[in-house]
N, C-alpha and C positions, 0 to 999 in steps of 0.2 A: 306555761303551756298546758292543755288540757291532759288529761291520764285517759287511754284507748278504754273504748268503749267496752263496759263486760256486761252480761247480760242481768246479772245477778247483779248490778250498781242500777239497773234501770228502776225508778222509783216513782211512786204517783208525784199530782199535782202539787204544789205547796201554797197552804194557805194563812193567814192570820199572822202575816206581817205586821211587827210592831214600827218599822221606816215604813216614813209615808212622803210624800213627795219626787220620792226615785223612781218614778216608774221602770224606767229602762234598766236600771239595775235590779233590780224585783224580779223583772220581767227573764233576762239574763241568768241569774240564778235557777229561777225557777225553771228555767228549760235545762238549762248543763244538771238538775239534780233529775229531771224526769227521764234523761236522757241518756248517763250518767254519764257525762263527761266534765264533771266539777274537776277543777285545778288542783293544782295541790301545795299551790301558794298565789295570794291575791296580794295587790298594794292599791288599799282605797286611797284617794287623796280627794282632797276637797277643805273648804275654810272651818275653821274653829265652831263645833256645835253643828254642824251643819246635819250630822246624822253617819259621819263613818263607824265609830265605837257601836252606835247601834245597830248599823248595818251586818257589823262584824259578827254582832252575838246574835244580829238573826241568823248568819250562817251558822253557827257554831250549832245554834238548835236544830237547826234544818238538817247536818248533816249524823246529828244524833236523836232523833226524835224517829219514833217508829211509826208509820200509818196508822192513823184513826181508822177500827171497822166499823164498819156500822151494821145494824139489825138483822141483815144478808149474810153477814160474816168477809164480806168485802170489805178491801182499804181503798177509799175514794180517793183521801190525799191524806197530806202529810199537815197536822196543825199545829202551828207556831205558838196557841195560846193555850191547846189543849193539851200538852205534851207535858209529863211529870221531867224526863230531862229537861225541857225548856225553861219550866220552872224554878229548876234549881240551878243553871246558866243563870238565868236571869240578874237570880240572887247573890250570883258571883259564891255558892257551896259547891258546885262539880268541880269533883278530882280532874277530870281530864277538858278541862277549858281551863288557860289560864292569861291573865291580860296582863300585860308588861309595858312599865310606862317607867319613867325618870324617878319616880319615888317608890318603886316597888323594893321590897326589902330583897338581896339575893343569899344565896346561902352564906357565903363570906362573912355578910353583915351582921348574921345572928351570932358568928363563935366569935366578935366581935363584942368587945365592952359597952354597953352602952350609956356608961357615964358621960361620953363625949354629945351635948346638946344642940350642936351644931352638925351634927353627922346626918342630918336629913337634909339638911338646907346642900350643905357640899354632895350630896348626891342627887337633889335637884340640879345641880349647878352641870354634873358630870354628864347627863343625859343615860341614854340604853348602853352599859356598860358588856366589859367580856365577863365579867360574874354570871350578869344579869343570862347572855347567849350560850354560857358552859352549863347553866342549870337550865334550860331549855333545854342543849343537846342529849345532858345526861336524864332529863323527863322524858323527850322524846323515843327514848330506847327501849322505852316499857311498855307494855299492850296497854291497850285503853283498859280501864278498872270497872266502871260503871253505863259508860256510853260504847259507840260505836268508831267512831274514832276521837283524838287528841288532834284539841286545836289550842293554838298559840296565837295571841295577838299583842302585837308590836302597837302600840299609841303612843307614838313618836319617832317612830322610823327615823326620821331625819335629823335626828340626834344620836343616832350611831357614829361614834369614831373609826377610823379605816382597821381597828385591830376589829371590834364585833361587826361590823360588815364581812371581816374574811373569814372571821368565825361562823358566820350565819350561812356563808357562801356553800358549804360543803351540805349543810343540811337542806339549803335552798334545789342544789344539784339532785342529789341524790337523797330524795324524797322517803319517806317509807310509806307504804299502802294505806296505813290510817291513822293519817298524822297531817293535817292542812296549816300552810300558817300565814296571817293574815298580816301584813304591814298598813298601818293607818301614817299617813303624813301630808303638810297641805298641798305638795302639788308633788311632780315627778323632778324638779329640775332641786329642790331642796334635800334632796337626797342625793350626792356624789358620785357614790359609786353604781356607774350605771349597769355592771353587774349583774347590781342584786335587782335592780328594776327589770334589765333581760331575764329574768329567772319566773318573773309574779304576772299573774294576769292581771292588767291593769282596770281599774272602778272608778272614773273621774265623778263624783261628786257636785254639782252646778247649786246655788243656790235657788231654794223653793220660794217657789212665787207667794207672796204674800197672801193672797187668796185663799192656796190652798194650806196654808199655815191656819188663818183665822178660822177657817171650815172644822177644821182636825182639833183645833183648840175648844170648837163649839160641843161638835159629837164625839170626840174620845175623851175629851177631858172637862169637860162639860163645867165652859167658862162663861160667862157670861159675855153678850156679843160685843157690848162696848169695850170689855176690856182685853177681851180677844182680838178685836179691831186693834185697840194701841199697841198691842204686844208684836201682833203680826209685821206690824211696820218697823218697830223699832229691833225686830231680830232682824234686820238687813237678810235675808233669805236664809235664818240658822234656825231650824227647827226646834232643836236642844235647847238655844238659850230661851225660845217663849216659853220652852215646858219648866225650866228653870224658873223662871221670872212670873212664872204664873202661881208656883209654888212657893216662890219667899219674896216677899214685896222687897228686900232689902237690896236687891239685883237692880230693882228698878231705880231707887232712891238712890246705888253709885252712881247709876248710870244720869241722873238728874244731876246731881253733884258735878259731875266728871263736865257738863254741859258748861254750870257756872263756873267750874275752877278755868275751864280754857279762857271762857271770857272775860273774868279779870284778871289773868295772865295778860292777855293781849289788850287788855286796858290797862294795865299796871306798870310801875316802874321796873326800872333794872334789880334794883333790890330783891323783890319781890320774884323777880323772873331766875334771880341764880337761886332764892332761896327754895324753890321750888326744882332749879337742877340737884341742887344738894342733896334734897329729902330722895327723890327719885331716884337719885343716882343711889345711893347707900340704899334702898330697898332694894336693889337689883342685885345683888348679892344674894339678898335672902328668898326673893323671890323673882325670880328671873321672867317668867311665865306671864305673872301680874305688869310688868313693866311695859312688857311686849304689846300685853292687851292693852296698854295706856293709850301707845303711840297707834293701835288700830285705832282707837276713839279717836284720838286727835285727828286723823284721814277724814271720819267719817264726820265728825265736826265742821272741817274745810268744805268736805263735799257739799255740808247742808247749806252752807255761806256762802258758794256758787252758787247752789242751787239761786240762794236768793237773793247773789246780786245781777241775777239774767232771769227774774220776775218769775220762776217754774216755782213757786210756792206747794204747787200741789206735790211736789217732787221730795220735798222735804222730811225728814224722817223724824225729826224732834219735832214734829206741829205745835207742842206745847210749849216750846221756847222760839216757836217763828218769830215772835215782834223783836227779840232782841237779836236774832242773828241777823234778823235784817237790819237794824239798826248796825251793828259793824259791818254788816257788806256794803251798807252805803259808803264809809266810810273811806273803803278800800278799793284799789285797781283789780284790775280783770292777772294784771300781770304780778301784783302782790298776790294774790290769791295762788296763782298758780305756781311759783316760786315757794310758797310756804307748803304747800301738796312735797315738792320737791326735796326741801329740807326737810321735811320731817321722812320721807320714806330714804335718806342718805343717812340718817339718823337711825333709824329702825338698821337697816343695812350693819352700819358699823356693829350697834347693840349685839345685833348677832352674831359677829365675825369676833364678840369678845372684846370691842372697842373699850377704853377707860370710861365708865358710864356716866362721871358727874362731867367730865371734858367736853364727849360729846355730849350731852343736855344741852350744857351752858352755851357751847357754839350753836345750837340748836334754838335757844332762846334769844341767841344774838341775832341768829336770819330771822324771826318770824316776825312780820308788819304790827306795825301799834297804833290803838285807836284809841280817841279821846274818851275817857270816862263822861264827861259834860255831855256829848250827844250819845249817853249808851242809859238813858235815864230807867231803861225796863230795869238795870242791873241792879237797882234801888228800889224792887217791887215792896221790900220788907217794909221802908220806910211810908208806905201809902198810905192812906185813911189816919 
């Protein structure tokens, strides 16, 4: 809920947002800071990459960055790229922003031996611990250092256990005057305790239309149109991942990979189909995160083999692998199709609730429909000329 209006929080314009595609959260911001009735705890949710984390740290600028004056000795607005705090937010060096995610080190961890080599992976595995929320509350306690106020951002919210949700509860409650804290998670209903969601002004996240992805990829980061054109399609509406994948082509060559490994899975024998629950399963220990994004791919793979077994080619998000996904959607029913959407998000489900992970794979590769390699001949491109 918003903090009463003081006159002395009324603040110019803001400008020189680095999220693009949100209008309406932009837009939002920018009035609760000129207004001043900014929160004093938000919970963005929205899909993976989609632009919450950097939503978060344009706030964190915005609510420590001072008016640009200009030549008049006026403050027009407030600028998000001209700001010396903003910069150093950016850079993840200010003392008083600090981002908290699964892998963050907490104090605990450092009077901690760290002979033990697996003690990242197992606090991957733990999510946003009570370390993690007891060094938040005992940070919170202290005047901002540098900035104007102390922001905290949670990226991952929804990997709080019910002990740091009730720990977080008391600071969520009772607020201090310049102290904001931000929970990032992908939607409201992944997070349990509806508590901590009554406490945050909530930021839904929708993904950006491909359009204006390709636009932003042209003039902010000045890619070339064709390949800003594929990137755009292939971030399914995640701003994040094209700016990713525009930066390391290696993003894009999993994501080619990821395309053939499904299709000859589902051209492939049983053999072939546990030996791939195995491998998957045993990485999900180590990285839990990476597993998760498999079984997105896998969604988004089915969706494009709809797509092209009801002829919406243009609808397709792999264009570069159309001939072969059409080639397995002929192969297949409207109701194999839709059944395997199904098994694999009961699968995803379990994954998350902690299920045994090679168990469920293996039952997962037991549901999903199989197509003849003999009429999958694109899968044989290597073999041509």
């Amino acid at each position: 809920m918003p903090d009463s209006v003081s006159p002395e929080a009324i603040r110019p314009p803001v400008v020189g947002w680095v999220t693009f595609g949100h209008p309406g959260a932009t837009r939002l911001l920018s009035r609760s800071s000129e207004t001043g009735r900014l929160s004093h705890a938000y919970l963005i949710t929205g899909p993976d990459k989609v632009g919450k984390r950097t939503l978060a740290l344009d706030i964190a600028c915005m609510v420590n960055s001072e008016p640009v004056v200009d030549m008049f000795g006026e403050a027009p607005n407030i600028d998000l790229n001209a700001s010396h705090q903003a910069e150093r937010i950016r850079k993840g060096v200010h003392s008083d922003v600090r981002v908290i995610d699964p892998n963050t080190e907490s104090s605990s961890d450092k009077k901690k031996s760290s002979g033990d080599s697996d003690d990242g992976d197992k606090r991957s595995r733990m999510g946003i611990r009570i370390d993690h929320i007891k060094d938040l509350i005992q940070d919170s306690a202290t005047s901002p250092f540098e900035g104007l106020k102390k922001v905290f951002i949670i990226d991952g919210a929804d990997r709080m256990n019910s002990e740091s949700a009730n720990a977080l509860l008391k600071t969520l409650e009772e607020p201090a005057d310049d102290v904001i804290l931000i929970l990032l998670a992908p939607s409201e209903e992944s997070i349990k305790q509806e508590t901590v969601i009554s406490r945050c002004q909530k930021i839904d996240l929708r993904p950006v239309d491909a359009d204006v992805i390709e636009s932003e990829l042209i003039e902010r980061y000045e890619a070339e149109p064709e390949q800003a054109r594929s990137l755009s399609r292939l971030a399914r509406g995640c701003p994040g991942w094209a700016i990713d994948a525009l930066h390391d082509a290696t993003i894009v060559d999993a994501h080619n990979q990821a395309v053939l490994r499904f299709a000859e899975i589902i051209t492939g024998n049983i053999e072939e189909r546990f030996r791939y629950a195995r491998q998957t399963g045993g990485q999900f220990w180590r990285d839990r995160d990476a597993v998760l994004a498999e079984m997105q791919r896998w969604l988004e793979w089915w969706r494009d083999v709809a797509m092209m077994r009801h002829k919406l080619d243009d609808q397709v998000i792999n264009v570069e692998w159309a001939e072969l996904l059409g080639e397995i959607a002929s192969q297949l029913k409207e109701a194999q199709i839709s059944a395997a959407v199904s098994s694999i998000q009961d699968a995803t489900a379990a994954l998350e609730a902690n299920a045994v992970p090679q168990l469920t794979l293996e039952v997962l590769m037991l549901d999903l429909p199989w197509a003849d390699p003999s009429k999958t001949p694109s899968l044989n491109f290597g073999d041509d000329e």
